[in-house]
C-alpha positions, -999 to 999 in steps of 0.1 A, spaced: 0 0 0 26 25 8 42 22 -24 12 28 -46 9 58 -23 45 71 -32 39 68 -65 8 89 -67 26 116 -48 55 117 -71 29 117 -100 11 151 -82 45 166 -79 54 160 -115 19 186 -125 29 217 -103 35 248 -124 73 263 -125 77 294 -118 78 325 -142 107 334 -162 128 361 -147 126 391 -174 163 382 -183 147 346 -197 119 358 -211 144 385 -232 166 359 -241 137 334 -253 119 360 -273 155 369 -291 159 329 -298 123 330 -314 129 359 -328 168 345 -341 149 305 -353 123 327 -376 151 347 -390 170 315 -402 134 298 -411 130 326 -435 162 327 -447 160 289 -457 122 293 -472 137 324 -495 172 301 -504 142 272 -512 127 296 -532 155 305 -551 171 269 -561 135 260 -572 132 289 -592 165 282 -605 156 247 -613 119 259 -626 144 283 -653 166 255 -664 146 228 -672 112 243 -680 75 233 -670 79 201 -692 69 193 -729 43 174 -740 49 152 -776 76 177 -784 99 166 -749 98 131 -767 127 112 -786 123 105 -822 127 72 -837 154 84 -855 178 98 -820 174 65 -805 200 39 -815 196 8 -833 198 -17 -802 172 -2 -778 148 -1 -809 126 -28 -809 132 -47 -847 97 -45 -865 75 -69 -862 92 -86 -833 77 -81 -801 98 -111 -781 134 -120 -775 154 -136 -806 176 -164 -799 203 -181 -815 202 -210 -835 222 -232 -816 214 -241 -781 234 -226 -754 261 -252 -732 245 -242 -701 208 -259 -713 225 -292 -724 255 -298 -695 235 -322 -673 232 -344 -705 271 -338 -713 282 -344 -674 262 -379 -680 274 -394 -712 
């Protein structure tokens, strides 16, 4: 019993108020609020910048025009016409036929 009695004491302690900042404290934490939203809009204006910069560089995007044309992409990432699946060789690879090798 007496512990569960401690324990609620310690838990009224923990809610009492502190006291007032002196006027020295209070001075010095409205000059750090004041400092932190200096430097937040300093970052929000150096955000806005590189964006902007950004934004100027590479545009708002193309539509059809932003495309390749057949013609700029090279031969071996076009797809040959008419053939919409891998093309083998005509041989078969010694990889599919070594168990049958390792057994003869």
């Amino acid at each position: 019993m007496d512990i569960a009695t401690g324990g609620s004491g310690v838990c009224f302690s923990l809610h009492t108020r502190l006291p007032p900042l002196s006027p020295e404290q209070q001075q010095a934490a409205d000059a750090r609020k004041a400092k932190e939203a200096e430097e937040a809009q300093r970052q929000v204006e150096a955000l806005t910048r590189a964006q902007d910069t950004l934004a100027a560089r590479f545009g708002k995007g193309g539509g059809i025009s932003a495309q390749s044309s057949p013609a700029q992409i090279p031969r071996k990432a076009v797809e040959a016409p008419g053939n919409a699946g891998p093309s083998g060789g005509t041989s078969p690879s010694a990889e599919a036929h070594s168990g049958e090798a390792a057994r003869k």
